[in-house]
N, C-alpha and C positions, 0 to 999 in steps of 0.2 A: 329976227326971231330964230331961236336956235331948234334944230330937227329932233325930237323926243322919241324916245325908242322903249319899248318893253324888252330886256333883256334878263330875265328870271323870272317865269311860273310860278307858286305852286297852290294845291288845294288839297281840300280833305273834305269832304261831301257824301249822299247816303249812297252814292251809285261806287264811290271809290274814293281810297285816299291815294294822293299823287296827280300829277296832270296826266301823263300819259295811259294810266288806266282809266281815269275817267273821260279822257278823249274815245279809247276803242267803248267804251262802256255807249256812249252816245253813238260811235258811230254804227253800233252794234244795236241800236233801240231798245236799249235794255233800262228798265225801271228800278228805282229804289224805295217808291213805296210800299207799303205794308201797313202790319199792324203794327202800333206801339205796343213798346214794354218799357215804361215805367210804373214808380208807384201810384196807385189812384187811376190809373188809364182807363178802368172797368167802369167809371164813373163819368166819365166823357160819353155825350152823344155822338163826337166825333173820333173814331177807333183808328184812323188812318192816318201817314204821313211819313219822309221821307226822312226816319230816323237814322242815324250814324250806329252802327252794330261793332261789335267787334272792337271796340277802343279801349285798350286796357292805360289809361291815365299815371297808373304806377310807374307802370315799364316806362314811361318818357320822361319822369316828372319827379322829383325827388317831393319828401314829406315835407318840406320847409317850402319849396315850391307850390305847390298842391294845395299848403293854407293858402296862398294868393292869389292863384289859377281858376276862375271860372270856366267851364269848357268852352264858352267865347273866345276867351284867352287861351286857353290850350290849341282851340282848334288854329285860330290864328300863327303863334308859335309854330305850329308843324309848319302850315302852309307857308308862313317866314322862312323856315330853315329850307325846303325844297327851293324857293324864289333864291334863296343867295346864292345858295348852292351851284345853282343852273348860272345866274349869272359870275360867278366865279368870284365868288367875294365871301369872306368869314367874318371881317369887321367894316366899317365905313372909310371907303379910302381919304377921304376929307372928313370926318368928323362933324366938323361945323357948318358943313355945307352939305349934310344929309341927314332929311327928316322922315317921318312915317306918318300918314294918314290913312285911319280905320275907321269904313262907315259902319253903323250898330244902331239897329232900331231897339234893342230892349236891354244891352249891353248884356253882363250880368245877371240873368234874367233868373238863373236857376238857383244862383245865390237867394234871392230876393224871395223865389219863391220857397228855399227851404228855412230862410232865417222869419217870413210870415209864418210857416206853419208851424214850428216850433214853438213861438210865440202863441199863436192863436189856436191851434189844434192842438198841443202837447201840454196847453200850459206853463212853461218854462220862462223862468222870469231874464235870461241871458240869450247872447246869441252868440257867433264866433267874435273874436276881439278883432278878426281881420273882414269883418262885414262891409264895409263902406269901401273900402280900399280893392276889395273882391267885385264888387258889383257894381262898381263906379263906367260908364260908359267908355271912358279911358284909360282903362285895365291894359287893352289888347294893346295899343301901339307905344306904350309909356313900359309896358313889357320887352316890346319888338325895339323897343330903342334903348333900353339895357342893354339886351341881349347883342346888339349889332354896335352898339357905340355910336348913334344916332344923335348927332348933337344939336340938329338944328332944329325947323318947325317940327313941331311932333303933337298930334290934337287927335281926337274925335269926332266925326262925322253923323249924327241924328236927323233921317230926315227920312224917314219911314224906309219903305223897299224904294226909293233911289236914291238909298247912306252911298254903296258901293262906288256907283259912277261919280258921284261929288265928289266923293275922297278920291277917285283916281282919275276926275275932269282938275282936281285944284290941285293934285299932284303936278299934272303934266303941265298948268298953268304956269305953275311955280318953275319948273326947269325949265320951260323953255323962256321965261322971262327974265333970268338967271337970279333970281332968289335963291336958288337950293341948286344945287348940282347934279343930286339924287334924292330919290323918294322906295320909302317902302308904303305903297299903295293898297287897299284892296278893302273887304270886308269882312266881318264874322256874325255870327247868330247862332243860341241855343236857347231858342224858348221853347224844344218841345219838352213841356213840364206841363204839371195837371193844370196851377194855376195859366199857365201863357195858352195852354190851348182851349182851358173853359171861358178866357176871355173871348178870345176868337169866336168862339162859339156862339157869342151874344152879337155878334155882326151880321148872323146870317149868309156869309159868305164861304162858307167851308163846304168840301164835296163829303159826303159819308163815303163813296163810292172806288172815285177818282178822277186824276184832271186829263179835262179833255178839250186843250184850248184850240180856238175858232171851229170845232165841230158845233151843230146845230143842236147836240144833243147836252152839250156840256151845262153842268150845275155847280159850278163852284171851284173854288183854289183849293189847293192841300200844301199842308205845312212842311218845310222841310230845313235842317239846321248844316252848318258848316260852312267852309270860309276860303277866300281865294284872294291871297296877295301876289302882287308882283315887283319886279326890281325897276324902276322908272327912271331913265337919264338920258343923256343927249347918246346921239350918234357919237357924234366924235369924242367921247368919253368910252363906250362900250369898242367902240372900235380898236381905239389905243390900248387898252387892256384886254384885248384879243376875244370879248365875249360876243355871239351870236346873236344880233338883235333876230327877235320872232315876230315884231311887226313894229309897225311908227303909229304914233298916234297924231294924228292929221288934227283933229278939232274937239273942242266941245263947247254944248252949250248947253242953260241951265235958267228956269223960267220958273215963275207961278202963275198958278191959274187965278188964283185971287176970285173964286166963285164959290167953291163946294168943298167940304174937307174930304169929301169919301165920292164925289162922283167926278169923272176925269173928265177932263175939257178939249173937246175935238181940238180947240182954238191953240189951247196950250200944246198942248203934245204937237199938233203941226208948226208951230213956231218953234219948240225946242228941235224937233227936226233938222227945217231948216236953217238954223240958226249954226248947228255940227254943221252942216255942208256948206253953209257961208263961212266959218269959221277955216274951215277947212279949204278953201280953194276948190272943193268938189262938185261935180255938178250929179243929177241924181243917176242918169246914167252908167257913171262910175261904178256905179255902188253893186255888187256882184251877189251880198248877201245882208240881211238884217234878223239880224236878232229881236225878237219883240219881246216885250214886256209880258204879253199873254196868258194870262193868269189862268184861265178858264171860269172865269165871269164874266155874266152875260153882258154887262157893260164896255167892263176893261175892251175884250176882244172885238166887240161890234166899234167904238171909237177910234182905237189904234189904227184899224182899217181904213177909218174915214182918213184919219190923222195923215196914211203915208199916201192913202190915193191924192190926198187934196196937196199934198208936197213934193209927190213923186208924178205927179199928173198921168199921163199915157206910159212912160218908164213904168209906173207900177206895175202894170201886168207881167214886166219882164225879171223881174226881183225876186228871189227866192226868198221867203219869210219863212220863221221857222220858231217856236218856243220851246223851250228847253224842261221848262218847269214840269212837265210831266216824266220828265223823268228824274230830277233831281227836286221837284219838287219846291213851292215858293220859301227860299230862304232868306226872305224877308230883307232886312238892311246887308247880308252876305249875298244876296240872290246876283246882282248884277256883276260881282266877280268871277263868282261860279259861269256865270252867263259867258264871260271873257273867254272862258277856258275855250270853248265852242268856237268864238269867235276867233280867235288864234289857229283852231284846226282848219276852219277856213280858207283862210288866211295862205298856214302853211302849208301845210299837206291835200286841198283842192276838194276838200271832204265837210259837206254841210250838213248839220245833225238834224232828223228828224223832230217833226211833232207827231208824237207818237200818241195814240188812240183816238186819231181821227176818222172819223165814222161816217158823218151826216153833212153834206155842204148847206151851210147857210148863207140865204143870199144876201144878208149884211155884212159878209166876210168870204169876198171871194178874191182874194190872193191867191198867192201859190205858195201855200203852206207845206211845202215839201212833208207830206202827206205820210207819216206811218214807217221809210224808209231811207235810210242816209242817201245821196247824191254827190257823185263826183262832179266837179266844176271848178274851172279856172278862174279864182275870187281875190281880185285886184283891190278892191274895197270892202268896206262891212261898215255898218251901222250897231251901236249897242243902243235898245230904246230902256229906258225905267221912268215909270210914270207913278208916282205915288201919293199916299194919301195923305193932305194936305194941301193938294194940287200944285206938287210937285216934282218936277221933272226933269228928266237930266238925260244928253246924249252924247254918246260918244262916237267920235269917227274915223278909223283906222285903215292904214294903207298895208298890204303886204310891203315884203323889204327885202 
């Protein structure tokens, strides 16, 4: 089995675009919710979530481009171009032997909902002549493999909020089993639109307020859109072309719960667990840091808990847990790339990002939720957890390098 390395970042998210400002943005406990401003938002009973500001789509994008661009797709692209960039590549140095895998839980999403309301709100008997081709869930990486000269596997990943780690567990599958040499990895999402968040709305799971994950007080998830690929290849490929691997990917692994579509399964989540740390050679000790899935539902956060004490036995207590999503908020099938980004500061620079708006201990979730304030620590390993709806699960498990 050949040694798998992340060697190119990038993202675009509501806290920041780029990795390294949205590393200080985290280590800095700073949030990117707020109110929305789209059209129709006034008619939402949920006013909140972790919108992208500031993205002017001209300036990057030509008008022949832009008919075929969903902001999935665009946001993607940016975060494409920082990942090569960092890893020191403009085209694919073997062509045929580098693909792109992008998870996307709604693909498309904003196309879909402006080409329904034209239709159904406007009365307009057309829509655009590039509708299907725009909001097709493999928009984003059939784009990133134009763009890069990507000639080999090249798909879409659907698998609610844990699209992100599938696409870059099946990534790192594939290199290091030597199917592909290289992968453009990662995820995107733009559903916040009237239609994607009045859906939401109808689950009961949304915070009106804000997320406040494993605090006792917490009521719900908040939406949030944007994307985070990375450049995925062996060591001894990044090495030889002098690029800087940021960390190895040790394992993953990927499970269903085969019980509930919406409620998570202690059983699963503990088995995909440890399943990353069997896959990996790791024992739980190792493990310096985990990223949780932590949503700030009352379910999600109470199981997860169970999930890493029943896998990480006595070691739990000594694990720095930590969820992200309050400050970038759940980006749903993007969310566990974004997640990456953390996990690499980890990683790298010895700096673990808070969960921020922790308030209240609840005794179904007593970790150490590295509580409100970033922590300096020497983090040898890391865990990425996503547990999603369909009782589906995916972990990833990475070594510093």
């Amino acid at each position: 089995m050949r040694r798998v390395v992340i060697s190119g970042a990038g993202t675009i998210n509501a806290l920041a675009e780029g990795v390294e400002a949205t590393q200080a943005a985290m280590a800095q406990g700073r949030t990117g919710i707020g109110p929305l401003a789209f059209r129709d938002s006034e008619r939402l009973s949920i006013r909140i979530g972790a919108q992208i500001h500031d993205f002017d789509a001209t300036r990057r994008f030509s008008a022949s481009q832009l008919a075929l661009y969903d902001p999935f797709t665009q946001y993607a692209l940016v975060a494409g171009e920082e990942a090569m960039a960092q890893a020191g590549l403009e085209r694919a140095p073997d062509p045929a032997r580098w693909g792109c895998i992008i998870g996307t839980a709604g693909g498309g999403h904003t196309t879909a909902n402006n080409a329904y309301r034209a239709v159904f709100a406007e009365g307009k008997n057309r829509v655009h002549p590039f509708t299907v081709p725009k909001l097709m869930g493999n928009a984003a990486p059939s784009h990133l493999s134009i763009r890069f000269g990507l000639q080999g596997p090249s798909f879409a990943v659907a698998t609610a909020c844990a699209s992100s780690n599938h696409a870059i567990g099946l990534a790192f599958q594939m290199v290091r089993s030597g199917m592909a040499e290289g992968m453009l990895a990662g995820g995107a999402e733009a559903m916040l639109n009237f239609g994607g968040l009045k859906a939401w709305e109808g689950l009961r799971v949304m915070s009106p307020d804000g997320c406040r994950p494993f605090s006792a007080d917490r009521n719900g998830m908040v939406q949030g859109e944007g994307a985070g690929v990375f450049v995925i290849e062996t060591l001894e490929s990044a090495q030889a072309r002098g690029a800087l691997p940021l960390a190895e990917i040790a394992g993953f692994a990927m499970n269903s719960d085969a019980s509930d579509v919406v409620m998570p399964s202690l059983d699963g989540a503990a088995a995909a667990i440890a399943g990353a740390l069997d896959d990996a050679g790791m024992a739980p000790g190792e493990v310096g840091y985990i990223n949780a899935h932590g949503t700030g539902t009352a379910a999600n956060d109470r199981i997860e808990t169970a999930a890493i004490r029943k896998t990480f036995g006595a070691a739990a207590d000594n694990v720095p847990v930590s969820a992200t999503k309050a400050m970038h908020g759940h980006c749903i099938g993007g969310t566990g790339a974004v997640e990456l980004v953390a996990c690499l500061m980890a990683l790298r620079q010895g700096v673990i990002a808070p969960t921020i708006n922790y308030a209240t201990p609840d005794p179904d979730c007593d970790l150490d939720y590295v509580p409100n304030a970033a922590r300096r620590a020497q983090v040898g390993a890391a865990l990425s957890n996503a547990f999603a709806f369909g009782g589906l699960n995916a972990v990833l498990a990475l070594r510093a390098i």
